[in-house]
C-alpha positions as CSV (number, residue, x, y, z in Angstrom):
1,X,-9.3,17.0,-2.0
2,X,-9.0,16.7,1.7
3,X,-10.3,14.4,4.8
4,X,-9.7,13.8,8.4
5,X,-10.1,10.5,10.0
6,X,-8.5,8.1,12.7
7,X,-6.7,5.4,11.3
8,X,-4.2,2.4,12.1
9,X,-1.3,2.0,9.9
10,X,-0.6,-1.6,8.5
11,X,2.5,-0.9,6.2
12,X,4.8,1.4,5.4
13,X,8.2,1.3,3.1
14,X,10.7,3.5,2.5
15,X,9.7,6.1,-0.4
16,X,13.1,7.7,-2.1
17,X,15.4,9.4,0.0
18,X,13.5,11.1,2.9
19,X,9.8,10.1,2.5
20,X,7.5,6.9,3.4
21,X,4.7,5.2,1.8
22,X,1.9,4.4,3.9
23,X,-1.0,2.4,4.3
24,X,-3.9,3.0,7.1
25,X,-6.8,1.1,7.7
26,X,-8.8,4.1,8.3
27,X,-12.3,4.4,10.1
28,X,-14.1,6.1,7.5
29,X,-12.2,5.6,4.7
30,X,-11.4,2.0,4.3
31,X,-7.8,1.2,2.8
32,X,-5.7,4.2,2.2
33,X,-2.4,4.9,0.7
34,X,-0.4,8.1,0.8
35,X,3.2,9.8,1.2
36,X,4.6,11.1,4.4
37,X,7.2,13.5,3.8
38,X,10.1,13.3,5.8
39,X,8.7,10.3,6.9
40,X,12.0,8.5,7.2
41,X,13.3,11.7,9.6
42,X,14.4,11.5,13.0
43,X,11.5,13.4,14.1
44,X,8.5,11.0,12.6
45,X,10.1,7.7,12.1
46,X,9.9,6.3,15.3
47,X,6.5,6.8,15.5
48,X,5.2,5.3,12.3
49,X,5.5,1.6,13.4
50,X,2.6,-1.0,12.2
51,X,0.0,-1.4,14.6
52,X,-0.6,2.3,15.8
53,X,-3.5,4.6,15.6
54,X,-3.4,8.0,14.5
55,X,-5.6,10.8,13.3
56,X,-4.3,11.7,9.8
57,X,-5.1,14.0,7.1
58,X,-4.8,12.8,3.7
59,X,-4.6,15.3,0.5
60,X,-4.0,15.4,-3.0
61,X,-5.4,17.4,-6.0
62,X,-7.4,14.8,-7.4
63,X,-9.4,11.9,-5.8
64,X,-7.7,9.3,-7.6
65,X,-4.1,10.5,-7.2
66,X,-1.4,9.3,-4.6
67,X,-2.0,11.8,-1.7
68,X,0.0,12.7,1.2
69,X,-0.4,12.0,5.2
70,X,0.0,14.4,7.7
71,X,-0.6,12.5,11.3
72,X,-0.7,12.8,15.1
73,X,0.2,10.1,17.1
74,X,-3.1,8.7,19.6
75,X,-1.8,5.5,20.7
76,X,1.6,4.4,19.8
77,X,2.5,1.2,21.4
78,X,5.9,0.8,21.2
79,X,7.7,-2.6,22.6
80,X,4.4,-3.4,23.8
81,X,3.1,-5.5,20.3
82,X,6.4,-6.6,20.1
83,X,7.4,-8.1,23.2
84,X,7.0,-12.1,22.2
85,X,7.3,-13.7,18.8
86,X,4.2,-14.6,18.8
87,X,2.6,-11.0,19.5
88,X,4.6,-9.7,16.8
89,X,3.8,-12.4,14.5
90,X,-0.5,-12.0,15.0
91,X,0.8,-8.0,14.4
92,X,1.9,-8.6,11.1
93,X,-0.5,-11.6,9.8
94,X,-3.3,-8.7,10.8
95,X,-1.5,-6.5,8.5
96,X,-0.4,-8.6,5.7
97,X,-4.0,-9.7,5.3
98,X,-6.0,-6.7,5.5
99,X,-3.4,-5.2,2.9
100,X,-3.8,-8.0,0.8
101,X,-7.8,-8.1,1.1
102,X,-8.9,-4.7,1.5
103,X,-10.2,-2.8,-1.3
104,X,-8.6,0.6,-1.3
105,X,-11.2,3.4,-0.5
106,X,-14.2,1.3,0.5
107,X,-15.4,2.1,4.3
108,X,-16.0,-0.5,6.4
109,X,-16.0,0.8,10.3
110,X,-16.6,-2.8,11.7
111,X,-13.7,-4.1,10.1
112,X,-11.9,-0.9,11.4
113,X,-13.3,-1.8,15.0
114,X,-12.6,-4.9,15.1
115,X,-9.0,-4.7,14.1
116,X,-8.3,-2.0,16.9
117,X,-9.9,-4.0,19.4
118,X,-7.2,-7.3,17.9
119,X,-4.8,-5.2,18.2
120,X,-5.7,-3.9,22.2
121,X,-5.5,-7.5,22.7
122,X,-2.6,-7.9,20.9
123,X,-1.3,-5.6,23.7
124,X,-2.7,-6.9,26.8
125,X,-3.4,-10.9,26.6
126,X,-0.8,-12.8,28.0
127,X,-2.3,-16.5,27.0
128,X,-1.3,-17.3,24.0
129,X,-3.7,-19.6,23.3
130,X,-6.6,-17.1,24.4
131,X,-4.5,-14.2,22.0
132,X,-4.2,-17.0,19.2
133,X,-8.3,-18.0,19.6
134,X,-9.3,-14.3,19.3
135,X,-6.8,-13.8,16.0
136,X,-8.4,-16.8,14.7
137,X,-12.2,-15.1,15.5
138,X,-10.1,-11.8,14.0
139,X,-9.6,-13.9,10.4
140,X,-13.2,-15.6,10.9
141,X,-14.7,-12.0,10.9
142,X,-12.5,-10.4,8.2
143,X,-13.3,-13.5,5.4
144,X,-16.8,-12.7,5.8
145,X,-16.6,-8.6,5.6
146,X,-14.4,-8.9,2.6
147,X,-17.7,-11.0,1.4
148,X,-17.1,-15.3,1.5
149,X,-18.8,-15.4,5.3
150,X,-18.6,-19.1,6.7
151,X,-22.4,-20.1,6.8
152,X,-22.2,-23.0,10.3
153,X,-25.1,-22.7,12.0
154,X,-27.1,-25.5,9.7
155,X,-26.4,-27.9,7.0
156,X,-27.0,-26.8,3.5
157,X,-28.0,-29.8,2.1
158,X,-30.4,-30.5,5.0
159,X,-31.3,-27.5,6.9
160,X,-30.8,-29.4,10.2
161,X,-28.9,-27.9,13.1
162,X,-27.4,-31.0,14.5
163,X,-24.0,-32.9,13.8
164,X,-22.8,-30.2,11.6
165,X,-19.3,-31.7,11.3
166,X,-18.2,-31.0,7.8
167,X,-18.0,-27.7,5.9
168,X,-18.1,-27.6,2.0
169,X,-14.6,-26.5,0.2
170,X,-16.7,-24.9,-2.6
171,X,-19.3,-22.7,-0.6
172,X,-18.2,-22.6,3.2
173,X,-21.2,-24.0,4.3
174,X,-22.1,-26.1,6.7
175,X,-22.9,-29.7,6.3
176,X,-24.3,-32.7,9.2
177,X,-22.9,-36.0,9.2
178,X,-26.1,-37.8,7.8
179,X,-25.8,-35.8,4.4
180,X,-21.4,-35.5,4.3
181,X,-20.9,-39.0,5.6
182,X,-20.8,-40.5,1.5
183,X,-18.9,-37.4,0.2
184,X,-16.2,-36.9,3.5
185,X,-13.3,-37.5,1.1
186,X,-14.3,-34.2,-0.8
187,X,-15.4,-32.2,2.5
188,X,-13.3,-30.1,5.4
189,X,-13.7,-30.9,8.7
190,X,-16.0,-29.0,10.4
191,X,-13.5,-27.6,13.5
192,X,-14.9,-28.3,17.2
193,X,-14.4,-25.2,18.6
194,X,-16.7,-23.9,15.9
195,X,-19.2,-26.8,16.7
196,X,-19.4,-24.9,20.2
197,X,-17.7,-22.3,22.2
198,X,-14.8,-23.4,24.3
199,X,-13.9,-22.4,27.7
200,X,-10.7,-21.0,28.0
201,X,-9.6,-24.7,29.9
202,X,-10.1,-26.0,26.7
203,X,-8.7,-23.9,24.1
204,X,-5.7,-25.7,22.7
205,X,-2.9,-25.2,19.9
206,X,-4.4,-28.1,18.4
207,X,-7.6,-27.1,18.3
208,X,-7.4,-23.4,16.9
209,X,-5.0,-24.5,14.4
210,X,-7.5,-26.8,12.9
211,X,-9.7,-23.6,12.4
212,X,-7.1,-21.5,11.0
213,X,-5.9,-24.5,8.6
214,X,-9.7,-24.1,6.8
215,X,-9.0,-20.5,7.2
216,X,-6.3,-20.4,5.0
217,X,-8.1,-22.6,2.8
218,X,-10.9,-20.2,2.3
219,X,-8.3,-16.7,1.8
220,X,-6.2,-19.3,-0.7
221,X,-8.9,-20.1,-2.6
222,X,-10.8,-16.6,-2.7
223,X,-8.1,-14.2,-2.8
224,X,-4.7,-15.3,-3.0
225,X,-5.6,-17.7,-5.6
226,X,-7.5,-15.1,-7.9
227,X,-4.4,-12.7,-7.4
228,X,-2.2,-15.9,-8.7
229,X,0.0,-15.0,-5.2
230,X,0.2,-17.1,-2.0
231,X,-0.7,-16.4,1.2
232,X,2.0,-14.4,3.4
233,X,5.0,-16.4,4.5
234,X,4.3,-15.3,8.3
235,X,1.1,-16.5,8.0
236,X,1.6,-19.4,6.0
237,X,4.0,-20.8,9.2
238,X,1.9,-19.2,12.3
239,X,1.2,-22.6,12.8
240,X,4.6,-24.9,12.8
């Protein structure tokens, strides 16, 4: 069993006394886990560093068996992810959730897509609050392709499209003020920059934090909750 694909590597650990165990979001491929021999040599260590793309070639014998990685470096970012605390801590909440949330083996290019395109920005974007905005979008977008979208553009209970200002903590869905306004105790607040888009004068800490607060929420209660584990400590404190 052999394939080819590109793929960015979110983990990797230390695998006896000369070898790694890695994981790659791949494009094709989904989640995949393998050994790199010698991964821990002088030669290929410095390269395998969370957050870089390469084209690999995973084999084994049989389908269902731990396979091996053989890779070639296509972009390897170096200090570049890592330059601010902040950078490096978006880095590894990107990683820490799509290992935890992936299903090994299941394609999903968007998701793939998406994640490089985080991590270019990861890269470039100087404003924090613009880098920590488009990691939040980033979270929005993988909850709904591991399957629990957000439904926000109307109220559930209603249909209407106006004063949606609560969301509901059992189905993520929108609901207006008319229809929440007796059962607010029990509902989330419905987060203003997802009640419209914000300029970039108007993106705040405050604000994006009140998304990724109902964020968490959702992963908590739809993941990390059915695996009886918590949500990553780096992620868990992105906010404080």
């Amino acid at each position: 069993m052999q394939w080819t694909d590109k793929g960015i590597l979110i983990a990797i650990s230390k695998f006896g006394e000369t070898d790694q165990l890695a994981t790659f979001i791949t494009e094709n491929h989904g989640l995949s886990k393998g050994l790199i021999k010698g991964g821990l040599s002088r030669k290929q260590k410095p390269y395998l560093q969370i957050g870089n793309e390469f084209q690999i070639v995973w084999k084994s014998r049989l389908e269902e068996q731990l396979g091996f990685f053989s890779f070639d470096p296509i972009k390897i970012y170096g200090a570049t992810l890592f330059e601010t605390e902040k950078k490096l801590t978006i880095l590894s909440c990107c990683c820490n959730l799509l290992y935890d949330c992936m299903a090994e083996n299941h394609p999903n290019k968007k998701l793939y897509d998406i994640t490089l395109f985080m991590i270019h920005n990861i890269e470039k974007e100087e404003n924090e609050n613009v880098l920590l905005y488009n990691y939040m979008l980033w979270e929005k977008e993988l909850l709904a392709q591991i399957g629990f979208a957000l439904s926000l553009d109307k109220c559930n209970a209603t249909g209407s499209t106006k004063n949606l200002i609560f969301i509901s903590p059992k189905t993520g869905y929108a609901i207006c003020e008319e229809a929440g306004l007796p059962y607010k105790s029990k509902l989330l607040p419905m987060p203003e920059i997802w009640q419209k888009k914000p300029t970039i004068s108007e993106l705040s800490f405050e604000k994006i934090a009140e998304a990724l607060k109902i964020l968490a929420y959702f992963f908590d209660k739809r993941i990390y909750q059915e695996k009886n584990k918590t949500m990553p400590y780096l992620r868990r404190n992105l906010l404080k």
